[in-house]
C-alpha positions as CSV (number, residue, x, y, z in Angstrom):
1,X,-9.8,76.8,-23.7
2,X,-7.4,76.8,-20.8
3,X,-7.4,80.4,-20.0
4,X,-11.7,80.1,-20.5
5,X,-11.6,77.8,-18.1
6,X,-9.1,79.5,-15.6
7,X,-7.0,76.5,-15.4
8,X,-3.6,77.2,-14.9
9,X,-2.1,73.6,-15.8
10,X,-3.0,72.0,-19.4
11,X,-3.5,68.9,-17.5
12,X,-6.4,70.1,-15.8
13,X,-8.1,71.1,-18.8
14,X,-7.1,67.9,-20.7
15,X,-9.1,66.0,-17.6
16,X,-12.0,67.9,-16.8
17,X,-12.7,69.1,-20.2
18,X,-14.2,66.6,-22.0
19,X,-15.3,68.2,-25.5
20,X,-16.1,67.1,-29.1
21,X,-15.5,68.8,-32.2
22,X,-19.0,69.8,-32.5
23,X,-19.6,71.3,-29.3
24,X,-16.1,73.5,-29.9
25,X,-17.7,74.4,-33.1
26,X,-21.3,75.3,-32.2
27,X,-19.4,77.3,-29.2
28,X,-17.6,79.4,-31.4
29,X,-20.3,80.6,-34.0
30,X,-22.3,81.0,-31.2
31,X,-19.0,83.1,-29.7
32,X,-18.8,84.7,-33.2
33,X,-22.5,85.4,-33.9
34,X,-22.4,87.9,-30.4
35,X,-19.1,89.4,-31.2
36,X,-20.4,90.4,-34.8
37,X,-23.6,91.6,-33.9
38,X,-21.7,93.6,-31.5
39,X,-19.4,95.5,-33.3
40,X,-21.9,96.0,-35.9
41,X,-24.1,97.4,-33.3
42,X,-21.1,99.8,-32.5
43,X,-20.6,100.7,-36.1
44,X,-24.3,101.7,-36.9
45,X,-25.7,105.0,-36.7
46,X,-28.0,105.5,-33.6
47,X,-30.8,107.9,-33.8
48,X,-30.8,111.1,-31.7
49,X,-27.4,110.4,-30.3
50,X,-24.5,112.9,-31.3
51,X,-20.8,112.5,-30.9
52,X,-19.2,115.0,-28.6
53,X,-15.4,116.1,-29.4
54,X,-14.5,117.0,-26.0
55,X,-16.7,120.4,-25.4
56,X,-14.6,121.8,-28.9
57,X,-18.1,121.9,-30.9
């Protein structure tokens, strides 16, 4: 959270970051939801686009 944040000292987190375990939760699957869609995004096919190997094919 401290690197989130950009806090350099733990202390500054500690005081200005006043969370509960639920909001860390809901923060992550939200934070987890995006990055899965994401890479599953990357991983599916897309229509009409082709992979080029450098100019070689």
């Amino acid at each position: 959270m401290q690197q989130i944040l950009g806090h350099s000292d733990p202390a500054v987190t500690q005081r200005y970051s006043h969370l509960n375990k639920e909001t860390v939760q809901e923060a992550s699957e939200a934070a987890s939801a995006k990055l899965r869609a994401a890479v599953e995004a990357l991983d599916s096919p897309r229509p009409g686009l082709r992979v080029i190997d450098g100019g070689k094919n």
